[in-house]
C-alpha positions in Angstrom: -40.0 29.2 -41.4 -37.2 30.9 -43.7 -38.3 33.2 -46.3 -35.9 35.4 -48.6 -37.1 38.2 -51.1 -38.2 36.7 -54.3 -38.0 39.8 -56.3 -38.6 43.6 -56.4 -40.3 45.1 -59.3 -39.6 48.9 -60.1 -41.8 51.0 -63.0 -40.5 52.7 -64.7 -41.4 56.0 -66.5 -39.3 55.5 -70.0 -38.2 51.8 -70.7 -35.2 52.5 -73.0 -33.6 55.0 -70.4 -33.9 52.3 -67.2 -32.8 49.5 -69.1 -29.5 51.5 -70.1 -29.1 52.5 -67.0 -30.2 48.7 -65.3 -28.1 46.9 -68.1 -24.8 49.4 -67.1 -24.6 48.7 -63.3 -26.4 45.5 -63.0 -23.9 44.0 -65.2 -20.8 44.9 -63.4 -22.3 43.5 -60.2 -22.8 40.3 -61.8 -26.7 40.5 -62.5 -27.5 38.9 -65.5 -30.3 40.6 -67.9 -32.8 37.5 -68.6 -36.2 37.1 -69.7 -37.7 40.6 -71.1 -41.3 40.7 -72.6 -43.0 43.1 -75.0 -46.6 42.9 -75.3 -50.2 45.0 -75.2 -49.5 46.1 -71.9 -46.1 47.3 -71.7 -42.8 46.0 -71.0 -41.1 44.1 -68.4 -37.4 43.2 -68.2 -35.7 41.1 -65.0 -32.3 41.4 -63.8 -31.1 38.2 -61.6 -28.4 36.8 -59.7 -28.5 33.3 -57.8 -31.9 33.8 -56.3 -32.0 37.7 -56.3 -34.6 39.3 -58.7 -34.8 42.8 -59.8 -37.9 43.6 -62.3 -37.9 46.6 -64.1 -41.3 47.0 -65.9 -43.2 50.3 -68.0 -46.9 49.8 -68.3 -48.0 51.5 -71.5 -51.5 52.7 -69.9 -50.0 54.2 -66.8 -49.7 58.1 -66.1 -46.3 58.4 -64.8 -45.5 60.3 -62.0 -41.9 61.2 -60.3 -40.9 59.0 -57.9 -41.8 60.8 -54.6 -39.1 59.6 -51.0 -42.5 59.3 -48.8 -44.1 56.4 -47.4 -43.1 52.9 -49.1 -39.5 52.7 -50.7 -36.8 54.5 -49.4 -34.2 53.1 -51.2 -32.9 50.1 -52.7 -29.0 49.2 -51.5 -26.3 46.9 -53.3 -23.6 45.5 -51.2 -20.7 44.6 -53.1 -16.9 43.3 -51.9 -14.7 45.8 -51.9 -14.2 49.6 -51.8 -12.8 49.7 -55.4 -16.1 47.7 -56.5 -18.2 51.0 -54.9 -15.5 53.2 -56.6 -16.1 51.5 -59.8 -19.8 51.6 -59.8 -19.4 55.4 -59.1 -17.1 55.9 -62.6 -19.9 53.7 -64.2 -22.8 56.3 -62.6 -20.7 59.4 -63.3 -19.9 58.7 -66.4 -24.2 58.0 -67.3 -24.9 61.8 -65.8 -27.1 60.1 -63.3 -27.9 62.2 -60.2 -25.3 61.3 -57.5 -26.6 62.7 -53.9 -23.7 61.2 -52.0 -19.9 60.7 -53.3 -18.1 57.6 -52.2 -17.1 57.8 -48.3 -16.7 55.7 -44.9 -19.5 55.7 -43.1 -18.0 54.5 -39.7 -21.3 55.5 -38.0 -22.6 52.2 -39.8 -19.4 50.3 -39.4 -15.8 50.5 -39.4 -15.7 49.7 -43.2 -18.5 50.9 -44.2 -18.0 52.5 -47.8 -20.6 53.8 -50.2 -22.1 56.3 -52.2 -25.5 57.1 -52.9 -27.6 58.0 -56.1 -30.9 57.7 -58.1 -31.9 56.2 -61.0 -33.6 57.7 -64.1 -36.8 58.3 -62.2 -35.4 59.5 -59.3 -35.6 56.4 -57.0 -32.8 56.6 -54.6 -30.0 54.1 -54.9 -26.9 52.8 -53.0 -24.0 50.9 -53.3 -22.0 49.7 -50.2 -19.3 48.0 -48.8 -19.6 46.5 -45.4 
């Protein structure tokens, strides 16, 4: 049996912040923002590339709460070509105010070209984007 992951569905706190945020670096990594839905419940947005789905969705009835590094996620990576792809991706971050925890840097620990940086999103779920 082969199995890949069919999607990964994020909620969100405030749609209209995580979709500016998703829309700015999904983009540049060559996601493409498809089907989005507005109904009773809330709102749900996906993000896709070949067969690789990111959901972000806001459920109108939920209580929110901050996004807490515990058991379940502990982040969500990118892996892009080259260095200047993570540099870019950083500019785009920066340049949004987002919360960057780790600048852009070799990681040789992981690999000899390792290259990434680390930050989170709008509701504080940690993010990376590497080079391998």
């Amino acid at each position: 049996m082969k199995s890949t992951i069919g999607h990964i569905i994020l909620n969100v706190s405030d749609f209209s912040a995580s979709e500016k945020f998703y829309d700015a670096i999904m983009s540049v990594m060559g996601f493409e923002g498809g089907h989005k839905d507005t109904g009773d419940a809330g709102t749900i947005k996906l993000y896709t590339q070949g067969e690789h789905n990111l959901w972000i969705r806001w459920d109108k009835e939920h209580v929110h709460e901050k996004f807490v590094r515990d058991v379940g996620l502990d982040h969500l990576a990118f892996m892009v070509e080259m260095d200047a792809d993570v540099d870019k991706l950083h500019q785009i971050v920066q340049l949004q105010g987002t919360l960057i925890t780790r600048l852009p840097r070799k990681y040789p620990e992981y690999s000899s070209t390792y290259y990434a940086f680390y930050f989170r999103d709008p509701d504080g779920v940690p993010l990376e984007v590497y080079r391998k």
